[in-house]
mmCIF file of the N, C-alpha and C atoms, coordinates in Angstrom:
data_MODEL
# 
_entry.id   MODEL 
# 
loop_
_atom_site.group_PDB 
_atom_site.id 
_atom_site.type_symbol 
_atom_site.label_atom_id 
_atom_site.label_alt_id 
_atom_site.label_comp_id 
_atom_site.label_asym_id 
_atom_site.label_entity_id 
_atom_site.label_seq_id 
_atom_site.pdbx_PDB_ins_code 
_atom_site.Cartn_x 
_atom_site.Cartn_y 
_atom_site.Cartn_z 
_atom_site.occupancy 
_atom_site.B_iso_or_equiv 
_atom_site.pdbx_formal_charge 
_atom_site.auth_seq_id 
_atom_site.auth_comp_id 
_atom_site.auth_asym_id 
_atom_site.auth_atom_id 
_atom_site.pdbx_PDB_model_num 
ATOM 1   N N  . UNK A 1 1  ? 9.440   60.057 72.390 1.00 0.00 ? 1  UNK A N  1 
ATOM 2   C CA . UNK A 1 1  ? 9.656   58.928 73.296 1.00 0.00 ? 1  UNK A CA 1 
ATOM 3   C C  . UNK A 1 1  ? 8.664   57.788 72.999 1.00 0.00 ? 1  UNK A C  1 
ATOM 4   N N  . UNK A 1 2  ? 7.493   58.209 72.774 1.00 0.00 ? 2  UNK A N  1 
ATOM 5   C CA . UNK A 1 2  ? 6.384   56.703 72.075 1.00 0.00 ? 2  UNK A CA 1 
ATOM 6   C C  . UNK A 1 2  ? 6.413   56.763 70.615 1.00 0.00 ? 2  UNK A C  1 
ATOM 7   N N  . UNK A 1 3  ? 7.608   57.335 70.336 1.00 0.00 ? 3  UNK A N  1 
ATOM 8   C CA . UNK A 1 3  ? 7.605   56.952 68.589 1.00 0.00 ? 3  UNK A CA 1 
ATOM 9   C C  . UNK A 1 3  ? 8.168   55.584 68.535 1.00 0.00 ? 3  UNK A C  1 
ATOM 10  N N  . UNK A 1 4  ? 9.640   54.984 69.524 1.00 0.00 ? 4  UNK A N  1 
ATOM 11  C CA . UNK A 1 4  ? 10.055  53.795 68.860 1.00 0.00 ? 4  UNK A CA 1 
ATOM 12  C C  . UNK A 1 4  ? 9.094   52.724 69.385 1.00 0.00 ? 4  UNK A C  1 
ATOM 13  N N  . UNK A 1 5  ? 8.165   53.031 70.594 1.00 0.00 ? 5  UNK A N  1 
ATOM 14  C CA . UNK A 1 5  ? 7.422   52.185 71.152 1.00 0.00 ? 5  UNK A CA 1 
ATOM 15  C C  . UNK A 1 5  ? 6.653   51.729 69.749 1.00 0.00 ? 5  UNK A C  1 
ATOM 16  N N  . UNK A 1 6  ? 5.732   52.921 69.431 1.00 0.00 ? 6  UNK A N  1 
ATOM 17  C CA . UNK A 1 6  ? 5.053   52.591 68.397 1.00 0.00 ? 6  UNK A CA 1 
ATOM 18  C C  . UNK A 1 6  ? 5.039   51.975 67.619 1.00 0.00 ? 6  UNK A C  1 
ATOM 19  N N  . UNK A 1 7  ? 6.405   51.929 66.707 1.00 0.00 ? 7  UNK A N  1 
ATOM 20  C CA . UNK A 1 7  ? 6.874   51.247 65.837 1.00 0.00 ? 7  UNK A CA 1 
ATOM 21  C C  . UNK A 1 7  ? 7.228   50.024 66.427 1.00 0.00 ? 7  UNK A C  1 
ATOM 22  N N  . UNK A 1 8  ? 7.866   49.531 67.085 1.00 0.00 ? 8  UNK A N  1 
ATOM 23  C CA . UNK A 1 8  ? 7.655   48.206 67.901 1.00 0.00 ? 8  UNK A CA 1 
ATOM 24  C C  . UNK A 1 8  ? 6.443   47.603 67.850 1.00 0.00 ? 8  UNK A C  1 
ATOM 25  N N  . UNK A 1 9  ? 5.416   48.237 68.532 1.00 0.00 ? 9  UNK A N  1 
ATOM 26  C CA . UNK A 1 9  ? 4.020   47.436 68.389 1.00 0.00 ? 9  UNK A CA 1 
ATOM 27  C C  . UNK A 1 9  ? 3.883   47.309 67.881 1.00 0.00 ? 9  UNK A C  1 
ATOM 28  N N  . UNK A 1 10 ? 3.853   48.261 66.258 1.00 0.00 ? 10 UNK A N  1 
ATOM 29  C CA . UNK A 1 10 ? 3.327   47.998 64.884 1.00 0.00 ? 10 UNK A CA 1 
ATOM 30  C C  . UNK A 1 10 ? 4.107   47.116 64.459 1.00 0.00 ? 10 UNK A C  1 
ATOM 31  N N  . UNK A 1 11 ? 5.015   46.655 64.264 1.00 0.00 ? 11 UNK A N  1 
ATOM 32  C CA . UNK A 1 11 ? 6.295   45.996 63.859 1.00 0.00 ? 11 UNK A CA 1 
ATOM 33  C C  . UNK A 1 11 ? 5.552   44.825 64.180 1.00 0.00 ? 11 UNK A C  1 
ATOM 34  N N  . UNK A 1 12 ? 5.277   45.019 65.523 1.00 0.00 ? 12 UNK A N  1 
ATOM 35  C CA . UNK A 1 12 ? 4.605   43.319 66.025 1.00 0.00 ? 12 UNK A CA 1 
ATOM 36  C C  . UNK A 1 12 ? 3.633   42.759 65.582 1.00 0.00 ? 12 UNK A C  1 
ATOM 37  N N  . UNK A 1 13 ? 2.444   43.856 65.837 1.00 0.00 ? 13 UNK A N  1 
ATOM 38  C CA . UNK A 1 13 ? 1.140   43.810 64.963 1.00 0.00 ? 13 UNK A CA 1 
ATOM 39  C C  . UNK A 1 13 ? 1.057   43.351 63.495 1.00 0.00 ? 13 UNK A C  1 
ATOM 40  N N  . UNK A 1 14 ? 2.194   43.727 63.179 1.00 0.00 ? 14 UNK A N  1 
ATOM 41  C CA . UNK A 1 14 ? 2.005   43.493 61.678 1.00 0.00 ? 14 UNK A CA 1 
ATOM 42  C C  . UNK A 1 14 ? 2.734   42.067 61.052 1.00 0.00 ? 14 UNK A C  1 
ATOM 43  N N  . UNK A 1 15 ? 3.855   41.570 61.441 1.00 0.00 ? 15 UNK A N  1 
ATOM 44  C CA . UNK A 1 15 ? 4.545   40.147 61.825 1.00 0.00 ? 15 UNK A CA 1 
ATOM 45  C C  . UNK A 1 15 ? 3.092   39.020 62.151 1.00 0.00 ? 15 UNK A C  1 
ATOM 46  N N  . UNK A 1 16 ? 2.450   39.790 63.538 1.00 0.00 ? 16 UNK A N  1 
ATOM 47  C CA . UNK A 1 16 ? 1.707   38.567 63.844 1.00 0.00 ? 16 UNK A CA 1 
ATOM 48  C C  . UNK A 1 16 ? 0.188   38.505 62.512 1.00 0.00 ? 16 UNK A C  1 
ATOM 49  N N  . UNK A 1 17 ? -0.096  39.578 62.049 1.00 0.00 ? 17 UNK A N  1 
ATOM 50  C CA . UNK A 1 17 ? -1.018  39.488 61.282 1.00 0.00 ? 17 UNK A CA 1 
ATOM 51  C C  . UNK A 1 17 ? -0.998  38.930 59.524 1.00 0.00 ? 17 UNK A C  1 
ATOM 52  N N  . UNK A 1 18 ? 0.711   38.946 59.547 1.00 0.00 ? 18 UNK A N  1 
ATOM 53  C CA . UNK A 1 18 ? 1.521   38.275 58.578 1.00 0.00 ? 18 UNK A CA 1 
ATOM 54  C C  . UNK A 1 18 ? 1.333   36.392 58.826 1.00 0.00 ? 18 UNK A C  1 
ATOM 55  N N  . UNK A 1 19 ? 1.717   36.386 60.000 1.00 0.00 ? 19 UNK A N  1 
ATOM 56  C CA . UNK A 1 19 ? 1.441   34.702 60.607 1.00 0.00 ? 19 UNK A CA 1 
ATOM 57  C C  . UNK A 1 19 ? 0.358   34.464 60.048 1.00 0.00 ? 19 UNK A C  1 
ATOM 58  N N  . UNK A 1 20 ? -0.749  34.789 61.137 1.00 0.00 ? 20 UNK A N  1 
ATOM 59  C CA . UNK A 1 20 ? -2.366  34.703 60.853 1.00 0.00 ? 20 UNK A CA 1 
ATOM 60  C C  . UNK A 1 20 ? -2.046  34.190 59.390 1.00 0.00 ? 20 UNK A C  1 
ATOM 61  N N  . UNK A 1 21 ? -2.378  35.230 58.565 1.00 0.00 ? 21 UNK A N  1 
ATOM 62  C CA . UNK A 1 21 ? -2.375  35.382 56.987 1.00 0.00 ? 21 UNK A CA 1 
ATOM 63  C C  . UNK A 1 21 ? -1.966  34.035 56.480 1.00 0.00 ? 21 UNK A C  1 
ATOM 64  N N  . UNK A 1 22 ? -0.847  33.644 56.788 1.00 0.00 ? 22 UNK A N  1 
ATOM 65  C CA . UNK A 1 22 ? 0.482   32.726 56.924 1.00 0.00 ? 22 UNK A CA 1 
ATOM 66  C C  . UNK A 1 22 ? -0.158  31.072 56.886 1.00 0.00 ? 22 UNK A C  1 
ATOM 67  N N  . UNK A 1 23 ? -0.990  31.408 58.593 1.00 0.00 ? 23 UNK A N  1 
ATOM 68  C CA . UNK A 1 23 ? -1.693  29.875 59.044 1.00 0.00 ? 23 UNK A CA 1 
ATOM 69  C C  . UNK A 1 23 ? -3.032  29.853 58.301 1.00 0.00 ? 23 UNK A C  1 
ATOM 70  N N  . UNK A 1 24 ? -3.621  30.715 57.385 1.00 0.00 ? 24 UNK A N  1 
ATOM 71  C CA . UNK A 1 24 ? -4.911  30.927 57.155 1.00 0.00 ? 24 UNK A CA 1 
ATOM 72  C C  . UNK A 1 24 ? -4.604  30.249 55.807 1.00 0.00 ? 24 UNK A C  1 
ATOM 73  N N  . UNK A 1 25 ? -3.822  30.735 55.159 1.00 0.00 ? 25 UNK A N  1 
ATOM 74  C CA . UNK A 1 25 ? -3.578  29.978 53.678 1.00 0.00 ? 25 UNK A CA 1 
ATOM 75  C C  . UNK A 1 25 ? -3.638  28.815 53.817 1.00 0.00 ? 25 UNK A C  1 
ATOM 76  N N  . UNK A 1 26 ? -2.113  28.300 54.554 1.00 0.00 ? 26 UNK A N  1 
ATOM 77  C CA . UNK A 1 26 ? -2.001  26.717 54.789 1.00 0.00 ? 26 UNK A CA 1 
ATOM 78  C C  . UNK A 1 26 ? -3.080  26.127 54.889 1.00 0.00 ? 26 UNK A C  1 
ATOM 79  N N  . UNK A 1 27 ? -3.867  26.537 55.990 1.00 0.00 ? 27 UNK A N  1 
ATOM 80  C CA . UNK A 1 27 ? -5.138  25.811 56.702 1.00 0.00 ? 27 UNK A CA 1 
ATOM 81  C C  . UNK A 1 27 ? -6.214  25.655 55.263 1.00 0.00 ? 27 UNK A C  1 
ATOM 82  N N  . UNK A 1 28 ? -6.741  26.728 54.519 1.00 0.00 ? 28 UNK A N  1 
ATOM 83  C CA . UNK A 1 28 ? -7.168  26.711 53.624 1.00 0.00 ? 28 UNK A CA 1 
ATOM 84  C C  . UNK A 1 28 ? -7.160  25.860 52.150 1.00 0.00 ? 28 UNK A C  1 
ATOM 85  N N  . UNK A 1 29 ? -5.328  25.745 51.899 1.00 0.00 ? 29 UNK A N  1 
ATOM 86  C CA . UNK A 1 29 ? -5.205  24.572 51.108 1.00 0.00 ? 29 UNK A CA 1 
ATOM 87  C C  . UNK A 1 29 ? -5.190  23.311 51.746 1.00 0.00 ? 29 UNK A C  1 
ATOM 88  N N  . UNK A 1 30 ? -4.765  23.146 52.741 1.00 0.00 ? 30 UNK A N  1 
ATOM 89  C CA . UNK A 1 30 ? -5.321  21.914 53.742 1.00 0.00 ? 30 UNK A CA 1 
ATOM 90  C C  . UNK A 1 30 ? -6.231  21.559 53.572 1.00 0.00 ? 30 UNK A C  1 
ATOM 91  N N  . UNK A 1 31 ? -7.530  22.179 53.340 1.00 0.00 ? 31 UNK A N  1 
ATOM 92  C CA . UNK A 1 31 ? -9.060  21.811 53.464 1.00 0.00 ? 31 UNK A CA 1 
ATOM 93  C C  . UNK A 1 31 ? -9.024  21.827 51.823 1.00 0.00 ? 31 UNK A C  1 
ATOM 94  N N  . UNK A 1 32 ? -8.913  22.620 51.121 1.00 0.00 ? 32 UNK A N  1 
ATOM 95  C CA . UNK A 1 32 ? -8.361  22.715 49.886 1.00 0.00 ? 32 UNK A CA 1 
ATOM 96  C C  . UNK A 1 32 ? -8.516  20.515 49.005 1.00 0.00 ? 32 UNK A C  1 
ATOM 97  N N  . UNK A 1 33 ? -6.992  20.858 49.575 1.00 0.00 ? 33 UNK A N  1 
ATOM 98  C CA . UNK A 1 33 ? -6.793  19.314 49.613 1.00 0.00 ? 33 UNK A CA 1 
ATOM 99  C C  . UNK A 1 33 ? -7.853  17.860 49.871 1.00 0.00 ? 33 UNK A C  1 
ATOM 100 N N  . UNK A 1 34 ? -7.876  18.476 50.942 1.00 0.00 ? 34 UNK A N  1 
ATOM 101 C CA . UNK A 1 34 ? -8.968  17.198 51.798 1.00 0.00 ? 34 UNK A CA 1 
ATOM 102 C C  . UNK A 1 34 ? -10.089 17.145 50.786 1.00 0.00 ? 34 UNK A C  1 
ATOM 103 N N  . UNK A 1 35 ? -10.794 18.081 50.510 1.00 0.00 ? 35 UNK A N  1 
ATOM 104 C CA . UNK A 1 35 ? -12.192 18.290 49.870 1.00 0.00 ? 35 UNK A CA 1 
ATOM 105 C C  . UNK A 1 35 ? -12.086 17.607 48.193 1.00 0.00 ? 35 UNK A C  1 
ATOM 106 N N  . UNK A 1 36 ? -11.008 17.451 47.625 1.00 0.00 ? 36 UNK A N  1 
ATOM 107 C CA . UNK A 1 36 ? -10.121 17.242 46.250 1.00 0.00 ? 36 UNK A CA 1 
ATOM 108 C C  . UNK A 1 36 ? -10.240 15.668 46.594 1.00 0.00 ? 36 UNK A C  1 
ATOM 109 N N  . UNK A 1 37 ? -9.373  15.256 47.370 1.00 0.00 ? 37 UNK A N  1 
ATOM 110 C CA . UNK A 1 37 ? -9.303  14.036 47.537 1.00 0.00 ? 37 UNK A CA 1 
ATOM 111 C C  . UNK A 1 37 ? -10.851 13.115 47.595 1.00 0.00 ? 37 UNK A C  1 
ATOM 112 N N  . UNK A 1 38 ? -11.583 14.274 48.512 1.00 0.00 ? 38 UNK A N  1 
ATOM 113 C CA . UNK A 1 38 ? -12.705 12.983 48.891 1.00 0.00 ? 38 UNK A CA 1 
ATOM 114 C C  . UNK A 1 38 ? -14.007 12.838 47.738 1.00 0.00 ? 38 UNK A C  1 
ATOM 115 N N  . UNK A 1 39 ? -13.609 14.068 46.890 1.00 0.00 ? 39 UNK A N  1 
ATOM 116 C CA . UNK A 1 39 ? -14.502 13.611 45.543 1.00 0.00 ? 39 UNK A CA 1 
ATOM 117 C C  . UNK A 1 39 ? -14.408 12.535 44.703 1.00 0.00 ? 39 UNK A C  1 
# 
């Protein structure tokens, strides 16, 4: 009975830590960028 729960959370957990990952790159070549330009 907390097996499909489980997998749900993890399912979620792992999606949102995919995002993160996701907004961390972007953000990174963002600054990436910025730092390129202002040399």
């Amino acid at each position: 009975m907390t097996t499909p729960l489980y997998t749900a959370t993890f399912r979620k957990e792992r999606s949102l830590k995919f995002m993160q990952e996701l907004i961390m790159s972007k953000y990174l070549k963002e600054l990436l960028f910025f730092l390129l330009r202002n040399y």
